[in-house]
C-alpha positions as CSV (number, residue, x, y, z in Angstrom):
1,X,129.0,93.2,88.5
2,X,126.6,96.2,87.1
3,X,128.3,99.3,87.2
4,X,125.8,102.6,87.1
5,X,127.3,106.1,87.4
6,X,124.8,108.1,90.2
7,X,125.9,110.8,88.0
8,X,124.0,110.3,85.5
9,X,120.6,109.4,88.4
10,X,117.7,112.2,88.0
11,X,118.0,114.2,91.7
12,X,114.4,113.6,92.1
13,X,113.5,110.0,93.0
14,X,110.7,108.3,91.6
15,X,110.3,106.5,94.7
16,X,111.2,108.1,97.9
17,X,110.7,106.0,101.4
18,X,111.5,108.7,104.5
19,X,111.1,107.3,108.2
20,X,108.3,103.9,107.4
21,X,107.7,101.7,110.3
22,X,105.1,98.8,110.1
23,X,104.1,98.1,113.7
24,X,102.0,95.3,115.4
25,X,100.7,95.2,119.2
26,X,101.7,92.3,120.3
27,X,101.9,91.9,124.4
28,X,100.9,95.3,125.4
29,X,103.2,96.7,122.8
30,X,103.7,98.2,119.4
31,X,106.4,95.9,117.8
32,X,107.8,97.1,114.8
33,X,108.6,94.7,111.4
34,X,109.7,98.0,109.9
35,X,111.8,100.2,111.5
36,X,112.4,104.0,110.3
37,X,113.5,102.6,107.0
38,X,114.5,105.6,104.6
39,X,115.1,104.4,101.1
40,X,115.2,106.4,97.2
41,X,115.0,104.4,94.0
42,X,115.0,106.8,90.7
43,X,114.0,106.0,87.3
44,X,115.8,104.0,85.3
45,X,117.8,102.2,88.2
46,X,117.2,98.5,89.4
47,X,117.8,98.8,93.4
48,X,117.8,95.6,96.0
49,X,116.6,95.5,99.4
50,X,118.6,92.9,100.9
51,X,119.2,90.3,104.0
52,X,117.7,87.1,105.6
53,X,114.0,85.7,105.9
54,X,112.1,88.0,108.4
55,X,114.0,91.2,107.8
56,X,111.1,93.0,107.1
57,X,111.9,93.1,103.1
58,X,108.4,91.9,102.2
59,X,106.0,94.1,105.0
60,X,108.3,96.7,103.2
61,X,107.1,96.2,99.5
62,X,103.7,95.3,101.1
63,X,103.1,98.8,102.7
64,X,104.7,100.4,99.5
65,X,101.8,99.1,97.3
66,X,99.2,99.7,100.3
67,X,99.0,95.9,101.0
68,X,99.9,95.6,104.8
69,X,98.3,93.5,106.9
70,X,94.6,95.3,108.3
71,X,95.9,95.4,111.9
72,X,99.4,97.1,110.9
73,X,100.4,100.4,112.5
74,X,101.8,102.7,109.5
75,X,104.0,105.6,110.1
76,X,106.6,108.0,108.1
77,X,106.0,108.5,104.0
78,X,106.1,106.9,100.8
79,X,106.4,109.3,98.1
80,X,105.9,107.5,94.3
81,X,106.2,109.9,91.9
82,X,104.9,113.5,94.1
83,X,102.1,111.5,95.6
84,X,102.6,110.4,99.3
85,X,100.8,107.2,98.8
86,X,100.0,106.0,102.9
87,X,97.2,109.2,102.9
88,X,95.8,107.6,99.6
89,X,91.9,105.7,100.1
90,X,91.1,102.2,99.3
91,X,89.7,104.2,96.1
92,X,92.7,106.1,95.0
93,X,94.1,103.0,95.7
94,X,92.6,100.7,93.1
95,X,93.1,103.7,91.0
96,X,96.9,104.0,91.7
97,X,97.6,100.1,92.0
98,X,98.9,98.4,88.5
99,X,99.3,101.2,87.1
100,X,101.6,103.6,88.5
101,X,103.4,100.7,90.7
102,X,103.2,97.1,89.9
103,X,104.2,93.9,92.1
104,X,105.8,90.7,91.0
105,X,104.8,88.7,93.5
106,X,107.1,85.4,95.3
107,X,104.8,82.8,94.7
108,X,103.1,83.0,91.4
109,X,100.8,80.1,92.0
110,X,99.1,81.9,95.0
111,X,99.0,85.4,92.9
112,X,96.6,84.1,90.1
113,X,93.3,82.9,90.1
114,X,92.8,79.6,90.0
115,X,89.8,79.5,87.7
116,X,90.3,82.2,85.2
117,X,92.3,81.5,82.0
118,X,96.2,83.0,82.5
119,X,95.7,85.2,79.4
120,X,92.2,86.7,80.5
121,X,94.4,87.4,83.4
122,X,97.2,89.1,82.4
123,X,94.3,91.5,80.3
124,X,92.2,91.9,83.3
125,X,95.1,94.2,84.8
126,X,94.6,96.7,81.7
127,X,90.5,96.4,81.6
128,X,90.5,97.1,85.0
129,X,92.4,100.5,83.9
130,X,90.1,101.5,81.5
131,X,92.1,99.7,78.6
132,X,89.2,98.2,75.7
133,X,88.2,94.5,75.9
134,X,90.4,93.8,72.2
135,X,93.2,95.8,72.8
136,X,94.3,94.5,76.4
137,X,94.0,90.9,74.7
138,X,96.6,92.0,72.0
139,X,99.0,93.6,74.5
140,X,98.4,90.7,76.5
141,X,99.1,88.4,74.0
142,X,102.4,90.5,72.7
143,X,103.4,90.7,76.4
144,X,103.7,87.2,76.5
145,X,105.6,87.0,73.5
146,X,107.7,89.6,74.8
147,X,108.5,87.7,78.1
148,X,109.2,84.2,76.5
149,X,106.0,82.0,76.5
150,X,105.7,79.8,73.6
151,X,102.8,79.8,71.6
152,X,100.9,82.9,73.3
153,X,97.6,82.5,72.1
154,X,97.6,78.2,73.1
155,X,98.6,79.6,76.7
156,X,96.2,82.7,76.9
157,X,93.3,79.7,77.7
158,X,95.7,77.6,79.9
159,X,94.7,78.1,83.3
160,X,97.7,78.1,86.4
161,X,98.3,74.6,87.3
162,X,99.0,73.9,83.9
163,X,101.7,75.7,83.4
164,X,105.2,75.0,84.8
165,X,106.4,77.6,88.1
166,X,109.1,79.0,85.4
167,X,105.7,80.1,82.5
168,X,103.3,81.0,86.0
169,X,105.9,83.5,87.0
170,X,106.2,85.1,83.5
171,X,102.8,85.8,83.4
172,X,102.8,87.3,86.6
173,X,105.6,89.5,85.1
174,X,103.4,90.5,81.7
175,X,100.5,91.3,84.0
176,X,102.2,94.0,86.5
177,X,104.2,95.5,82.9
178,X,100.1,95.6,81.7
179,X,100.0,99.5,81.9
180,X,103.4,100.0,81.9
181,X,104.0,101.5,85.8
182,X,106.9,103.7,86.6
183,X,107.7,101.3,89.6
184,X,107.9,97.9,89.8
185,X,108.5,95.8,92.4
186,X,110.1,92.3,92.3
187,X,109.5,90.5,95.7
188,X,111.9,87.1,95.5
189,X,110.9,87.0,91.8
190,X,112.9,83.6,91.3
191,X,113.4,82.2,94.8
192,X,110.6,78.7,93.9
193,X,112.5,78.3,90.5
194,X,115.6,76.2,89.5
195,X,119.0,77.8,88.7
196,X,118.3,78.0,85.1
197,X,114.8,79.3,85.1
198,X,115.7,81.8,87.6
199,X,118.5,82.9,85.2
200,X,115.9,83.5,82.1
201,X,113.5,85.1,84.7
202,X,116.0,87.8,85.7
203,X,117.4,88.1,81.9
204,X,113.4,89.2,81.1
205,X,113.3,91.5,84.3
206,X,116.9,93.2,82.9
207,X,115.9,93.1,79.3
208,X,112.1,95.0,79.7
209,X,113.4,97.3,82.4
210,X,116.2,98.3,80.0
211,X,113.3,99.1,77.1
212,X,110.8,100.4,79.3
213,X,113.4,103.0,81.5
214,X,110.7,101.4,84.7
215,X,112.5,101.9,88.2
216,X,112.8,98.6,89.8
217,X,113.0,97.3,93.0
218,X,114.2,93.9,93.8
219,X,113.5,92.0,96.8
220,X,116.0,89.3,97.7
221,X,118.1,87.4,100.2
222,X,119.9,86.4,96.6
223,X,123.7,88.2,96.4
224,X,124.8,87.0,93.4
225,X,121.5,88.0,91.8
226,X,121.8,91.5,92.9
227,X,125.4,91.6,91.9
228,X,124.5,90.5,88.5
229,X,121.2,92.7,88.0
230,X,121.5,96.0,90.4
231,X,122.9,99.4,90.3
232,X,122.7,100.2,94.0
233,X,121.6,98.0,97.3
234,X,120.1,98.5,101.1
235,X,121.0,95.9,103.6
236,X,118.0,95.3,106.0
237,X,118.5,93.5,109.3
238,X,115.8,93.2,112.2
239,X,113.5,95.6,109.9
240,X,116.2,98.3,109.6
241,X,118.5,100.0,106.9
242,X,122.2,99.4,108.2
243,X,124.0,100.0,105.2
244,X,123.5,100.8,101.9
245,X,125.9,102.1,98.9
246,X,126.0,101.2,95.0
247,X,126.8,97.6,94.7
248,X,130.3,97.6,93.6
249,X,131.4,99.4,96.8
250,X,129.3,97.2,98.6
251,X,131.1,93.8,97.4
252,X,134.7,95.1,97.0
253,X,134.2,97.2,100.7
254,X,131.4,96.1,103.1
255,X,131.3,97.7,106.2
256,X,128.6,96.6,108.6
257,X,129.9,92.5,109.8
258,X,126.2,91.8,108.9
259,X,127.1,92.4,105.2
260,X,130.0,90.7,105.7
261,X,128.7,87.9,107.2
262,X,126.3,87.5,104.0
263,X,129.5,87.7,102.1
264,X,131.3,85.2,103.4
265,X,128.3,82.6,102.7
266,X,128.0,83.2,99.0
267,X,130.9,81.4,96.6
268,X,131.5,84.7,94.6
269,X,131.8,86.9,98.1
270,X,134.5,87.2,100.5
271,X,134.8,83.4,100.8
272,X,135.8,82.9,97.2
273,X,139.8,82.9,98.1
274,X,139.5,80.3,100.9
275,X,136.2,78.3,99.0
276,X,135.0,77.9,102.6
277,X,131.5,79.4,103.5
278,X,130.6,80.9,106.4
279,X,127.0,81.0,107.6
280,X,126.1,84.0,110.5
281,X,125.3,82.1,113.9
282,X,122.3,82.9,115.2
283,X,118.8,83.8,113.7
284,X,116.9,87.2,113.0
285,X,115.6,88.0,116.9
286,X,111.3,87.8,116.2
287,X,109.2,90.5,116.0
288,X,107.7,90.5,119.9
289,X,111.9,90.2,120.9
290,X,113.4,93.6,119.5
291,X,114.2,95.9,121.7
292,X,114.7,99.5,120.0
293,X,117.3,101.3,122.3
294,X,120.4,99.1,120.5
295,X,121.9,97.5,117.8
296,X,119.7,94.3,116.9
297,X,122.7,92.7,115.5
298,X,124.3,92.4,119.1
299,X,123.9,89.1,120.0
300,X,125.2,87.5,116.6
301,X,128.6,90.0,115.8
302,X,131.6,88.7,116.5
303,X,132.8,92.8,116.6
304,X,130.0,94.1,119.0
305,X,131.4,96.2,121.8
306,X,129.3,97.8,125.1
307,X,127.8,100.5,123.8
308,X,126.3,98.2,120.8
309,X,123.7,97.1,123.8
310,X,122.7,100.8,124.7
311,X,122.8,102.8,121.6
312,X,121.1,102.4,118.3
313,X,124.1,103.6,115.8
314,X,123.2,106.3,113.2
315,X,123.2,106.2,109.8
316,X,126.5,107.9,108.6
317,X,128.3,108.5,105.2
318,X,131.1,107.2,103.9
319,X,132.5,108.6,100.8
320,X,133.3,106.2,98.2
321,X,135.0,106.8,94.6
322,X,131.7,107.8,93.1
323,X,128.7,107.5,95.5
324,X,128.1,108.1,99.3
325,X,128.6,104.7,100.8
326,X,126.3,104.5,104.4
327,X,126.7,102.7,107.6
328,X,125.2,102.4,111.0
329,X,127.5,100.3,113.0
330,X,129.2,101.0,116.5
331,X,132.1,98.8,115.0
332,X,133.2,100.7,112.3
333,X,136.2,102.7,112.5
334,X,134.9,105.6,110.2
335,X,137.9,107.4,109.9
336,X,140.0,104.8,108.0
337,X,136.9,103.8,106.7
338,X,137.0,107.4,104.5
């Protein structure tokens, strides 16, 4: 499990989220796939954003990097280093973009261009940044060295489908490292790729964010991943934070029955005495369902009690060994809980 002392964490976040909500009008209403989600990530640390398909992980890391969908309704802020990035233009933008933040994105295969040689690619990201023709070929060309592709300069002219899913999502990694950006963002970096691939994928991620000192985020409905790889973790559920906390207190002491539900259906979690997994019953509730004056977890916690259907709970803190361990849960008895 990684182990990171917050006391060692620079007070002033490289990446601060305060209050984003990503809505759509759907049916006469503004329905939100992001919901007041407050978040910090500061350099050096690898953080995860965590829970089930259609948890809002993804329109999260999308509105980060100014990707959200056209017809999106964006409130709140998104500070990346000082500069509140939802006031920036489509010009600061393409500016900003690859080289202050970078994105690995889920499905390599759709994130490169078909018809342009992977190499050209990956040197493309630093040309567009004012980098020289020559030089972004050699940093290309010893960033693919440096994230495990054999025989770089063979593969610089190979174009995407004729590489292997495990070699196209490298190259997606060497071209968001390009101009070496103080965040980076890893949406389900290894979620297409087999067990072992995913393993060397994430020993890359661990090994250049170590050298480089780059914040990372980490997308992922993975637990044993971010066990493995993170310093500190945020459980979303229904497009909301409802618990976050570094990731040893999270594993040894989760709070909210959502995390333990996620638990219990992992091997290494809370189902490793018993070796029987529990899955959570019930799905996510969709987008056009939420209602916003409860917990959204209602209907699938075996803990719920009344006012769970007529109150959202707040986010409150916890005081853990070494960190401030959060919660927003009707359920939890926070007094023996400090």
């Amino acid at each position: 499990m990684h182990v990171n002392d917050n006391s060692m964490i620079d007070s002033n976040p490289i990446l601060q989220v305060d209050n984003l909500s990503l809505s759509f009008y759907i049916k006469s209403r503004y329905a939100k796939a992001v919901d007041s989600v407050s978040f910090a990530l500061h350099k050096g640390e690898m953080v995860a954003l965590v829970g089930e398909s259609g948890c809002g992980k993804t329109m999260t890391s999308l509105c980060i990097m100014g990707l959200q969908p056209r017809n999106a309704k964006v409130e709140g802020s998104v500070f990346c280093a000082g500069n509140d990035v939802l006031r920036f233009s489509e010009k600061r933008w393409m500016e900003y973009r690859g080289k202050k933040i970078a994105m690995i994105f889920q499905e390599p295969l759709s994130a490169l261009n078909p018809l342009l040689p992977v190499g050209f690619q990956i040197a493309e990201a630093g040309m567009v940044h004012g980098m020289h023709k020559r030089s972004a070929k050699e940093k290309a060309l010893d960033l693919m060295a440096q994230v495990g592709l054999p025989h770089p300069k063979q593969l610089y002219e190979a174009y995407p489908y004729q590489l292997s899913g495990g070699q196209r999502q490298r190259i997606i990694i060497a071209s968001a490292l390009m101009n070496d950006p103080d965040i980076l963002i890893a949406d389900e970096p290894t979620s297409s790729l087999d067990v072992t691939i995913q393993a060397q994928i994430m020993a890359i991620l661990a090994d250049l964010h170590k050298k480089t000192d780059t914040a990372l985020l980490l997308i992922s409905h993975d637990m044993d991943l971010v066990k493995e790889s993170c310093d500190r973790m945020y459980i979303m559920y229904a497009g909301r934070i409802i618990e976050s906390g570094t990731v040893s207190d999270i594993f040894l002491h989760p709070l909210h029955p959502y995390t333990q539900g996620l638990l219990r259906a992992i091997p290494s979690g809370f189902a490793a005495e018993t070796q029987q997994l529990q899955g959570i019953p019930g799905v996510v509730p969709s987008i056009e369902s939420r209602q916003y004056d409860c917990c959204l977890f209602y209907e699938r916690c075996t803990c719920h009690k009344p006012l769970c259907q007529s109150a959202v709970p707040d986010m409150l803190t916890m005081h853990a060994a070494h960190s401030a361990h959060c919660v927003a849960c009707h359920a939890v008895d926070y007094k023996e809980s400090l």
